[in-house]
Structure formats: C-alpha cells, structure tokens
C-alpha positions in Angstrom: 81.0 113.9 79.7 79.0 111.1 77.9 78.2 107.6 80.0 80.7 106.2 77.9 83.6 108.6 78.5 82.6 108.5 82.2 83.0 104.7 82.3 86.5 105.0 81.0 87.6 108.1 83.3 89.7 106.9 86.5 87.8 107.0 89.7 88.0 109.0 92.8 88.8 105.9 95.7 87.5 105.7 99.1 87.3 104.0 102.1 85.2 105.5 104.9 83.0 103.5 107.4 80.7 106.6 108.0 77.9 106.4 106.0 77.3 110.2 106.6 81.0 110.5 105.1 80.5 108.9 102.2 77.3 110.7 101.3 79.1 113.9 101.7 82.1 113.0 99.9 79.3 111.6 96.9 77.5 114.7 96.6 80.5 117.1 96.6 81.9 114.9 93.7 78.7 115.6 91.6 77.7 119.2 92.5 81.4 120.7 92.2 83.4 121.6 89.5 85.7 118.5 90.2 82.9 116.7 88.1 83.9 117.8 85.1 87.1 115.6 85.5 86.1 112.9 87.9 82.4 111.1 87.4 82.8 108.4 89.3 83.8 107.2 93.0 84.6 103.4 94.1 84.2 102.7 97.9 86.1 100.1 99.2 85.0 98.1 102.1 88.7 97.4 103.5 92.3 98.2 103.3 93.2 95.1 101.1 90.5 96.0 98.5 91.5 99.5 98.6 95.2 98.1 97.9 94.0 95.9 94.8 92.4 99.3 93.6 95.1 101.6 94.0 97.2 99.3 91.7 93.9 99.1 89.2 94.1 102.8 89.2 97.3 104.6 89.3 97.3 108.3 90.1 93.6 108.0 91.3 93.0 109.8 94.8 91.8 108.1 97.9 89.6 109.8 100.5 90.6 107.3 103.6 89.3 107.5 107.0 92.6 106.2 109.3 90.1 105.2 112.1 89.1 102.8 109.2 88.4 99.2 111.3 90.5 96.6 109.9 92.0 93.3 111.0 95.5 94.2 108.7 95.5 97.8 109.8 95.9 100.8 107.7 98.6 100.7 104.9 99.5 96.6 105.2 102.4 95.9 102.9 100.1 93.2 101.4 97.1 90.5 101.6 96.3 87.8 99.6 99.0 88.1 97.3 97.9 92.3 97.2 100.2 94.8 97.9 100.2 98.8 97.7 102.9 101.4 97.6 101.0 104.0 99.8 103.6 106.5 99.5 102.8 106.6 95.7 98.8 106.9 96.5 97.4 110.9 96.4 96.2 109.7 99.8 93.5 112.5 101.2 93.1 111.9 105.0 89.1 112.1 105.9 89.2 111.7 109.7 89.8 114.1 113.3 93.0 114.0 114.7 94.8 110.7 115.7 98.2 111.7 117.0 99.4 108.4 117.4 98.1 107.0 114.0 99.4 110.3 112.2 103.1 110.1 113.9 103.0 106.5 113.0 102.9 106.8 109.2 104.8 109.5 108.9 107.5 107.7 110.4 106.6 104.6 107.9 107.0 107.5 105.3 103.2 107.7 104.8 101.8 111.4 103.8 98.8 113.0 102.5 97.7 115.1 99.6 95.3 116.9 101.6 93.2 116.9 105.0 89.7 116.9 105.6 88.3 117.1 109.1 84.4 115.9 109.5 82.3 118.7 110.6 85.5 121.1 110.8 86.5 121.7 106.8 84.7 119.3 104.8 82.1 121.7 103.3 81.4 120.7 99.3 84.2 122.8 97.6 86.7 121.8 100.3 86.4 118.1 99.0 86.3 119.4 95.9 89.5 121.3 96.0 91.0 117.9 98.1 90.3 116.4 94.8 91.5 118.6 92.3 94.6 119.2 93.8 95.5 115.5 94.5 94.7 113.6 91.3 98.2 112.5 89.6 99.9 113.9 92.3 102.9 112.4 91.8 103.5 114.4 88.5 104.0 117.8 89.5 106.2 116.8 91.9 108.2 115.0 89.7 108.5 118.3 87.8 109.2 120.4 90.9 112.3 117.8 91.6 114.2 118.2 88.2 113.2 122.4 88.2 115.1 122.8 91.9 118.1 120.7 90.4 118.4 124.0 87.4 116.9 126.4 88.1 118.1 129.6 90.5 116.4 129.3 93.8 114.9 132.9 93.8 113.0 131.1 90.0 112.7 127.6 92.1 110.5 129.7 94.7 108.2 131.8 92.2 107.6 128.9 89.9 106.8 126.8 92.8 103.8 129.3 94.2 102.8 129.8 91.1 102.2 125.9 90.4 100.3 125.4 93.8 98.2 128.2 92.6 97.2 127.1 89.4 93.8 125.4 90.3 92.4 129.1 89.9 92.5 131.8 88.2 95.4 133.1 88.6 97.0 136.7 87.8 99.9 138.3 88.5 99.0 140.4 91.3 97.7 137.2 93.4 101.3 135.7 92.5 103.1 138.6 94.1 101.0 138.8 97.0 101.1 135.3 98.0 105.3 136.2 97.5 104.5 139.1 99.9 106.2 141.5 97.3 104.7 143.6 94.6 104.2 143.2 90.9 106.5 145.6 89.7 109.1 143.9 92.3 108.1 140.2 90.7 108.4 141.9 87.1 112.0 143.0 88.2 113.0 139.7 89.7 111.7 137.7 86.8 113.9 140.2 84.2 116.9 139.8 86.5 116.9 135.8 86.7 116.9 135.7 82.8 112.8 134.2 83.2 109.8 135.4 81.0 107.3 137.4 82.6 105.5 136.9 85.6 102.4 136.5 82.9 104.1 134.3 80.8 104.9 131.8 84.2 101.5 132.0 85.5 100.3 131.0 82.1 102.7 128.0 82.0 101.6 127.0 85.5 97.7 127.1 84.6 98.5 124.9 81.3 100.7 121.9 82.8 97.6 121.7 85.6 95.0 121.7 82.4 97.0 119.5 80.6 97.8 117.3 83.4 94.4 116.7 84.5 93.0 116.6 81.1 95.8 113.5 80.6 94.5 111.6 83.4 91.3 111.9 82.9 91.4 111.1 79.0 89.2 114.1 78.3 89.8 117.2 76.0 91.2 120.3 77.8 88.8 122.4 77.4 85.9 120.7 80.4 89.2 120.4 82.2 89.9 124.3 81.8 86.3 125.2 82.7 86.5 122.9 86.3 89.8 125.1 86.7 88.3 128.4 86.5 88.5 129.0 82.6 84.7 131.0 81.6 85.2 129.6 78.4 87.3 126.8 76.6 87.7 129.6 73.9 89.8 131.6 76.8 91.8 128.9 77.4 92.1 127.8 73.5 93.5 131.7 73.8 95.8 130.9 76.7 97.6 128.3 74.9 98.2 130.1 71.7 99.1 133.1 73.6 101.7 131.3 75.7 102.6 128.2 73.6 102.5 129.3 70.1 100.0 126.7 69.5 96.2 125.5 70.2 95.5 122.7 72.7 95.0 120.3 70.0 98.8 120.6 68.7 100.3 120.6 72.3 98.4 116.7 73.0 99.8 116.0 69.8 103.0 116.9 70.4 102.8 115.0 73.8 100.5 116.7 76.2 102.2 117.2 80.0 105.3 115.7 78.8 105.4 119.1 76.5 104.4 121.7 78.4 107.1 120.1 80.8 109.6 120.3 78.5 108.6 123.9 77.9 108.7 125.1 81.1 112.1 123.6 81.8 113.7 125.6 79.0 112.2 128.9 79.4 111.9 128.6 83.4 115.5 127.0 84.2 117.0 127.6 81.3 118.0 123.6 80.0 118.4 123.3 76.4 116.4 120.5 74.5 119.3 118.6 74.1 120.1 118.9 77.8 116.3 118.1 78.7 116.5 114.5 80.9 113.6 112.3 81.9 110.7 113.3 79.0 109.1 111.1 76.9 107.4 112.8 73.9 104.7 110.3 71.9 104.1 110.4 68.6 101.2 112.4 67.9 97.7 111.3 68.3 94.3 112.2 67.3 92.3 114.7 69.5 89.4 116.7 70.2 89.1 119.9 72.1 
C-alpha cells in the first residue's frame, strides 16, 4: 500500500492509558497480516475524542481499555456538542475483567467485537485476528439478519459457521467439523435444503469477507485476499471466477459486497432478484486488482 493509499485507508481507533498497551497493539498492527488492510492507528486521549472519531470513521474498530480514566465515563451519550452511538462501534475490549463495568454496558446495550486480556491473550496475531474480524462489523450482521428471515434454519446454521470462518482458509472438511458432522453428511444436508455445495458456500463466505474488507479499506481485493489466507491474488482471482462466474474486477463493478450479498441470498435462501430487499447496487466504477 503506497503512503498515499495508506493516508486515505480508515484507521484502527484506540484508547488505552497503558503505554505498554499501546505499543503492543502498534506493533501487532504492523507485523501481522491485518496490515495489509489497516496502516494506520489513531489514539485517543479521552472518551469524548474517541466519540468525535468514531463519527469521523464509521465502521473503524476501537481497541478501548474500560478502566480508561475519565471525568464523563466510558460511553457518554455526548460532550461538547459530541455524541457516539457505541452500540454501532466494532468496539474491541482491551482490559482484565471488571464485573461491574461489563454488566453495566451490557445492560446499556453495550457489546464487543472481540476481547483482549493484557498478558492473558493479547499475543500479536490475537490482536490481529481482534482486528480482522471487527472492521465493518456491522455488515455481516446486517446480512446474517435478512438470511435467518429466508432461509431454512438447518441453511441459517451452516451459512452462519461458515461466515465466522471465513478469515482463513477454509475447506470443507473444517466446515463439517466445526458442525461436528462429517463431509459426506454436510454434502447431503446441503443437497436436501435445495443449497449449492458445501464448496460452493464456503467460497461465497470467503468472497463477501474479501470483498467486504477490501470495500472498507478502498483497496483492490487481491492484498485483502492475501491478509486472509489467499497464497496468491491469482488464487483468489480463481476463486471468484470459479464461484461467481466473474473476476474481482467485474464483481466491484457490479457493486462489490452489495453483490456478492445479493448472490448469496439467492443461491443460499433461495429469494429471487425481484424479491431481494435492502441492496443497493452502484453503477459501475473503475478498478484495479
């Protein structure tokens, strides 16, 4: 990623008084593979300002510590004319235990992406894996919401494991054992609901998370692919063509996430175009690979 692209990439976010913390989180962001998507992090130095930068950068993680000190507290509803929807934040908790704090925010509706604990779990790839997995949180989940309102719930529950799997490679032996069945006995159950094959949905799942990510981050698929796992962005290139019918190139042009998306709905639950709700398509765009 040149300086320039870096500049324009949406930061990681975080808040943490420890300056131990912060060095860690630093030189996990550079040394892992998340730093093929995210080049940048922006340390706040209080609740408010991390407000005023959530709403700067929408979708961007935040590593907080909760034992943050702070005259407003963790999560104010606003300061100086500042205010944050923190249950729309991929909020990554970075601190031991509070069972007060936790219990809390969960009953203010506050949760977390992901949990780091210093000293515990907070080795390089573990942050790194924090990261991946909450950027644009809010998207998949937003797909996961209109799949369980079509889709059969033995398809609901395959399509779902296979989605929280896609950060890695992924095959379809690893699927069926994280079901706890076998492959022949996922092949069967796919045939049965009417779905593709277990291949085919494993594919889908690895190309909305490329395609995703790559969205956010404005960069072409293919470094996004290789943070994910991908030896090459000719396999992934392959991927696409194998599963969509088309390269990468075609699939931003014929709206990126919002496509795949619309993809997976019809094969996966089954809804027409016509009957496909909530997808905005954009005209098609340049783009480089």
């Amino acid at each position: 990623m040149s300086e320039g692209s870096a500049r324009h990439t949406p930061p990681l976010l975080a808040l943490l008084a420890s300056s131990s913390l912060r060095r860690q989180v630093r030189i996990a962001l550079h040394s892992g593979e998340v730093r093929r998507i995210v080049r940048r992090i922006v340390f706040a130095s209080s609740w408010p300002e991390l407000a005023r930068l959530t709403n700067e950068h929408p979708r961007s993680p935040a590593v907080v510590d909760l034992l943050f000190h702070s005259d407003h507290g963790p999560f104010p509803a606003g300061y100086g004319g500042v205010s944050a929807d923190w249950s729309a934040v991929p909020l990554i908790c970075y601190s031991l235990a509070d069972p007060v704090r936790h219990g809390a925010l969960r009953s203010a509706g506050v949760s977390f992406t992901a949990r780091l604990r210093p000293g515990i779990d907070d080795d390089f790839a573990a942050i790194d894996a924090a990261v991946l997995r909450s950027i644009d949180h809010d998207r998949p989940r937003r797909l996961l919401k209109r799949f369980r309102r079509h889709a059969d719930p033995r398809a609901r529950t395959i399509f779902e494991r296979a989605l929280s799997l896609s950060f890695e490679p992924l095959t379809v032996a690893g699927l069926a054992g994280h079901l706890g069945i076998s492959t022949r006995a996922l092949q069967r159950r796919c045939a049965a609901l009417g779905m593709p094959s277990p291949k085919a949905v494993t594919s889908l799942a690895r190309i909305f998370t490329v395609e995703r990510l790559a969205e956010w981050s404005g960069q072409p698929s293919g470094p996004v692919a290789r943070a994910l796992g991908f030896s090459d962005r000719a396999n992934y290139r392959r991927l696409a063509r194998q599963t969509m019918g088309i390269p990468p190139s075609a699939i931003r042009q014929r709206g990126g996430t919002a496509y795949v998306e619309q993809v997976i709905m019809q094969r996966l639950a089954g809804i027409r175009p016509a009957e496909f709700q909530g997808v905005a398509i954009r005209p098609p765009t340049p783009t480089r690979f």
